[in-house]
NUDREN-848907 format. One line per field, with one value per residue (C-alpha): x, y, z; residue number from 1; residue in three letters. Coordinates in Angstrom, 1 decimal. Example, Ala and Ser with C-alpha at 12.3 -4.5 7.8 and 13.67 -1.06 7.14 Angstrom:
<nodes>
X <- (12.3 | 13.7)
Y <- (-4.5 | -1.1)
Z <- (7.8 | 7.1)
nr <- (1 | 2)
rest <- (ALA | SER)
</nodes>
This chain:
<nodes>
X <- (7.2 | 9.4 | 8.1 | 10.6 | 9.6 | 6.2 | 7.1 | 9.1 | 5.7 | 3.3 | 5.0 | 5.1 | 1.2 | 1.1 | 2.9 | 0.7 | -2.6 | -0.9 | -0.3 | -4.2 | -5.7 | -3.4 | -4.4 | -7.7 | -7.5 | -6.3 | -8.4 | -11.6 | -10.3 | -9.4 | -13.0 | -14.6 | -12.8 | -13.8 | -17.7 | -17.6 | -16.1 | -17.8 | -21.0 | -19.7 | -18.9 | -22.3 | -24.0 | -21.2 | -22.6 | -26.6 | -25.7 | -23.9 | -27.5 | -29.3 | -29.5 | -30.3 | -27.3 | -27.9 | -31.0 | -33.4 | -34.9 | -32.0 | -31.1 | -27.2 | -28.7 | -28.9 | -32.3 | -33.9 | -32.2 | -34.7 | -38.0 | -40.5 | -39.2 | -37.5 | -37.2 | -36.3 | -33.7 | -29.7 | -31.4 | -32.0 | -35.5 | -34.4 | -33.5 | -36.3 | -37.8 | -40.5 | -39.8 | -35.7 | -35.4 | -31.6 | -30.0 | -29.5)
Y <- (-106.3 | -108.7 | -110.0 | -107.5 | -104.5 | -105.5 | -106.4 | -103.1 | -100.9 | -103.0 | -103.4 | -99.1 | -100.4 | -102.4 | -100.9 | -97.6 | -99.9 | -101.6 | -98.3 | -97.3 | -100.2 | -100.1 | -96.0 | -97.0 | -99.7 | -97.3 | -94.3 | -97.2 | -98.4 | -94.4 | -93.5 | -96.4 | -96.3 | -92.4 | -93.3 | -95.7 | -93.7 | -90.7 | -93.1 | -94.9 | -91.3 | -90.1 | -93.0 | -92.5 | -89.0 | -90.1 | -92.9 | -90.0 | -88.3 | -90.9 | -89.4 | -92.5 | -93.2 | -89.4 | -89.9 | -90.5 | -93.7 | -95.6 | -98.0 | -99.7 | -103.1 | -105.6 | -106.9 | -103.5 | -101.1 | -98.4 | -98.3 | -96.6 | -97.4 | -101.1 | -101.7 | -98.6 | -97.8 | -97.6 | -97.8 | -95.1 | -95.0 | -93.5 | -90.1 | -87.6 | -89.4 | -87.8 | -89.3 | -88.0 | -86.8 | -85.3 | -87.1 | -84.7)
Z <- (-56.7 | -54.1 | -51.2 | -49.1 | -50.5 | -49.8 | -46.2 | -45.7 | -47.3 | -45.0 | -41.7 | -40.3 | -41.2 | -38.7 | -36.5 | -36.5 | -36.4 | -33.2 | -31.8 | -32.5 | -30.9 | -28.0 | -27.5 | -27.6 | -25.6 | -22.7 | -23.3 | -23.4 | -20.0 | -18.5 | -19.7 | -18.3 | -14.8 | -14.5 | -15.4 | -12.5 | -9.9 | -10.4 | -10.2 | -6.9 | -5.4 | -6.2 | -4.8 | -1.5 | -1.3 | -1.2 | 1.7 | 3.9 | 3.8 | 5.9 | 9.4 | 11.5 | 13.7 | 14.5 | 15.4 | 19.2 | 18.1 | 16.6 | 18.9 | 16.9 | 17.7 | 15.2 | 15.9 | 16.0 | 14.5 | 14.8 | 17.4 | 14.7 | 11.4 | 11.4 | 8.1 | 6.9 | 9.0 | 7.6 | 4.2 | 1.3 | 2.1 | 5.2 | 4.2 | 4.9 | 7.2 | 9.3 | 12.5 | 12.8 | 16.4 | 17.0 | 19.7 | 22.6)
nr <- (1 | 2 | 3 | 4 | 5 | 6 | 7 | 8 | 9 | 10 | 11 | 12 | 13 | 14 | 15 | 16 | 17 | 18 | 19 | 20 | 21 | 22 | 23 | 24 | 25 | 26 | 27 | 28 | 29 | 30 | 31 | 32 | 33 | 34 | 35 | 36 | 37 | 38 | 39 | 40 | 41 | 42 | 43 | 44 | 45 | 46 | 47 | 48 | 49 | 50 | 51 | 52 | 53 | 54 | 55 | 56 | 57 | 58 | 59 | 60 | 61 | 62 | 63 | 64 | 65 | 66 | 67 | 68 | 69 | 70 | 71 | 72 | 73 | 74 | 75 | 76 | 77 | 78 | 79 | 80 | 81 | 82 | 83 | 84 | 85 | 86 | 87 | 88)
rest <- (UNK | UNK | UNK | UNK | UNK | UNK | UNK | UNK | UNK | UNK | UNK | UNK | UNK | UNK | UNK | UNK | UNK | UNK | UNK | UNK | UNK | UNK | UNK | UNK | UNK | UNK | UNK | UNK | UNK | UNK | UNK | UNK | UNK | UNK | UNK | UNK | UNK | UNK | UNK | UNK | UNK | UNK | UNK | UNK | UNK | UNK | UNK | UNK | UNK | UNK | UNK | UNK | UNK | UNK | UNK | UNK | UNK | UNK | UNK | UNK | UNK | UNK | UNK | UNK | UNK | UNK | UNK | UNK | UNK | UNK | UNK | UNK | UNK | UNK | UNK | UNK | UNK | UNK | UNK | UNK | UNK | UNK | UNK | UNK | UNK | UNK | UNK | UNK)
</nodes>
C-alpha cells in the first residue's frame, strides 16, 4: 500500500473526527451557557423577594439602611422578615 492511498483512506478520518470535536465543543459550551443562566435567573428571582425598600423602617441611607434589622437589611436573610411594615 502507497503512501497516497493511505492518505486518501485516512484523511475523510480526520475530517469527521474534526467535525466531532468541534460539535461537541459547541453543544459543551450551549449546555454550559444554559446551566448558568437558568442558575443566575433563579438566583434574580430570590433577590426580587426581599421586601425592604417597600418597607416602614428602611430608611435608603447608607449608614443605616434599616432602623430594626441593620445588618440584615438588602440581604437574603431579609426575606420573611417579621418586622416588614408596608410603607403607607
Amino acid at each position: 500500500m502507497s503512501l497516497s492511498t493511505l492518505l486518501q483512506i485516512i484523511a475523510p478520518i480526520y475530517k469527521v473526527a474534526f467535525m466531532a470535536c468541534i460539535t461537541i465543543g459547541l453543544i459543551r459550551f450551549a449546555w454550559s451557557t444554559w446551566k448558568n443562566l437558568k442558575k443566575d435567573w433563579n438566583h434574580l428571582q430570590r433577590l426580587h423577594q426581599i421586601p425592604c425598600h417597600r418597607c416602614g423602617f428602611f430608611t435608603g441611607e447608607y449608614n443605616l439602611k434599616c432602623t430594626v434589622h441593620p445588618y440584615k437589611a438588602l440581604s437574603e436573610q431579609a426575606i420573611g422578615c417579621m418586622d416588614y411594615q408596608p410603607n403607607k
